[in-house]
VMD Tcl script that draws the C-alpha trace (Angstrom):
set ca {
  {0.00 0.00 0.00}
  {2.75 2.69 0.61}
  {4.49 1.82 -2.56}
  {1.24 2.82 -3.99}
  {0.05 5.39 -2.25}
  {3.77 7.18 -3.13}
  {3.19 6.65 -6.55}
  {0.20 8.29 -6.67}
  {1.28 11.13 -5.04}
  {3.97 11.00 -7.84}
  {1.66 11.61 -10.35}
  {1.10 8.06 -11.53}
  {-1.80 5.76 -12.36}
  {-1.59 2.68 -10.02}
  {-3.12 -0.30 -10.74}
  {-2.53 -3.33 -8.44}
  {-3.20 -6.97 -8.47}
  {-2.77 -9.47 -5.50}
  {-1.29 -12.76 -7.86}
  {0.50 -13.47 -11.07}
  {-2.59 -14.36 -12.63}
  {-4.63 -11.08 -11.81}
  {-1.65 -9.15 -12.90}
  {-1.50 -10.70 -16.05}
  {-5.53 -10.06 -16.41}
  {-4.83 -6.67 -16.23}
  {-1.54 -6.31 -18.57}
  {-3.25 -7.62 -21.29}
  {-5.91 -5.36 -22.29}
  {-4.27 -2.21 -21.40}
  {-1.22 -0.66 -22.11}
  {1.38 -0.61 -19.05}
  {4.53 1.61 -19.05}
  {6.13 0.00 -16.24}
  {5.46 -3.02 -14.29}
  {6.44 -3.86 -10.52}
  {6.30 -7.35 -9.30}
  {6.86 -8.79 -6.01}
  {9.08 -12.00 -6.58}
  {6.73 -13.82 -4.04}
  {3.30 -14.19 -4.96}
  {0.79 -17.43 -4.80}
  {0.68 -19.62 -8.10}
  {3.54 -17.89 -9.52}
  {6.58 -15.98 -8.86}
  {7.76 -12.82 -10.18}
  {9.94 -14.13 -12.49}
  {7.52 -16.30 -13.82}
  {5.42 -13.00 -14.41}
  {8.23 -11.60 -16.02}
  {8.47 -14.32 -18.90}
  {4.76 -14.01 -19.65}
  {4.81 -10.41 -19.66}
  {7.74 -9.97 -21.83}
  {6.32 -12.40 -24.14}
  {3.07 -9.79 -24.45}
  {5.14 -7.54 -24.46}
  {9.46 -7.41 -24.78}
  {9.79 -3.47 -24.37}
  {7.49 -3.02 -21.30}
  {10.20 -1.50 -18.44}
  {9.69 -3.90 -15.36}
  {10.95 -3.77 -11.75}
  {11.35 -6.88 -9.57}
  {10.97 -6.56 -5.56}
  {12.28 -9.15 -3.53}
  {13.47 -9.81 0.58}
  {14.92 -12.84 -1.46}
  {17.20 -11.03 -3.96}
  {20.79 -12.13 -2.63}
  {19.58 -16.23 -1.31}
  {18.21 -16.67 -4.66}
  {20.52 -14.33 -6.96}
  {18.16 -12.30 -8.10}
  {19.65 -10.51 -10.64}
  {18.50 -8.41 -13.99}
  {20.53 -11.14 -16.35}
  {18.56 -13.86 -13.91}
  {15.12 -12.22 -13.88}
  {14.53 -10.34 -16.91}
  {13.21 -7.43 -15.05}
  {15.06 -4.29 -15.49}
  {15.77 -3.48 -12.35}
  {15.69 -5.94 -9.31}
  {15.41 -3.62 -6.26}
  {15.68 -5.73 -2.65}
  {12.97 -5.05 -0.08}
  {14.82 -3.22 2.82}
  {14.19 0.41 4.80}
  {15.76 2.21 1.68}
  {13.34 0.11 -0.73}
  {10.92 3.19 -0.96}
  {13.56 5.62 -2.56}
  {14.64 3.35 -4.68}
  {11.39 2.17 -6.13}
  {10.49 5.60 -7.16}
  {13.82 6.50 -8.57}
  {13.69 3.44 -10.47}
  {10.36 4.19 -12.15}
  {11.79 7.51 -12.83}
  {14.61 6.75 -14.57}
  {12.96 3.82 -16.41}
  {10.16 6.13 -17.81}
  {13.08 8.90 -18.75}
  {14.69 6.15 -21.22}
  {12.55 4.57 -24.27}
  {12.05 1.21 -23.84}
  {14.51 -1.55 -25.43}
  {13.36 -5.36 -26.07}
  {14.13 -7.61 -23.42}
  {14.03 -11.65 -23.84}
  {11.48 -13.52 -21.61}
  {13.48 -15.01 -18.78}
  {12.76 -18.23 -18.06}
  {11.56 -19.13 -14.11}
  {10.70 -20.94 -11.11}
  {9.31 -20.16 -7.72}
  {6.25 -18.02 -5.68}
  {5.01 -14.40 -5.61}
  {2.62 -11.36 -4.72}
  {2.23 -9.22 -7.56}
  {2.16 -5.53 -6.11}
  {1.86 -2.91 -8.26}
  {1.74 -1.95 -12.09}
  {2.14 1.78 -12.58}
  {1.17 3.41 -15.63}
  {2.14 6.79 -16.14}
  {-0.88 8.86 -16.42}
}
mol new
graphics top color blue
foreach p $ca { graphics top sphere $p radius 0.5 }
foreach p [lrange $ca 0 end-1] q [lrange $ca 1 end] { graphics top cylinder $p $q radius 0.2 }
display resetview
């Protein structure tokens, strides 16, 4: 919610979805700018997410949270995501300038990454 809620208050059109699967309900009809996934969701895991939604879509700019992100090497080559941003007291900052800079740069193709393990999807901003 406060990843949200900042967002907002950023100027940005939030919408959120609480798995993998609702996220994905919602990519595919409308148009997304940037993406952020939690890498722990139920079903499916952000990476997982990641594949799918690069295979709807290879230039959509994507960020990846995770309190997993060192354990599991969570990394943008590992992922797919753009930028993999570990959950912490600084995660916040980061987040928004992350969406920032990713909405500052056109978007370049990115290759679905391949995956395995759970998620919570948390928020897909659209700039708005």
């Amino acid at each position: 919610m406060a990843r949200r809620s900042l967002l907002q208050e950023l100027g940005y059109s939030v919408s959120t979805a609480s798995s993998g699967d609702e996220a994905l309900e919602l990519f595919s009809p409308q148009k997304f700018d940037v993406v952020v996934a939690d890498y722990k969701m139920p079903r499916m895991n952000g990476v997982e997410l990641i594949r799918r939604i690069r295979e709807m879509d290879g230039a959509v700019h994507i960020i990846l949270l995770s309190g997993f992100v060192e354990p599991l090497g969570l990394t943008e080559e590992t992922t797919g995501a753009d930028i993999v941003i570990a959950k912490s007291a600084g995660e916040v900052g980061q987040l928004t300038r992350a969406v920032k800079r990713l909405l500052s740069h056109p978007p370049a193709r990115k290759p679905a990454a391949s995956a395995n393990a759970p998620l919570r999807a948390k928020a897909q901003a659209k700039r708005g």
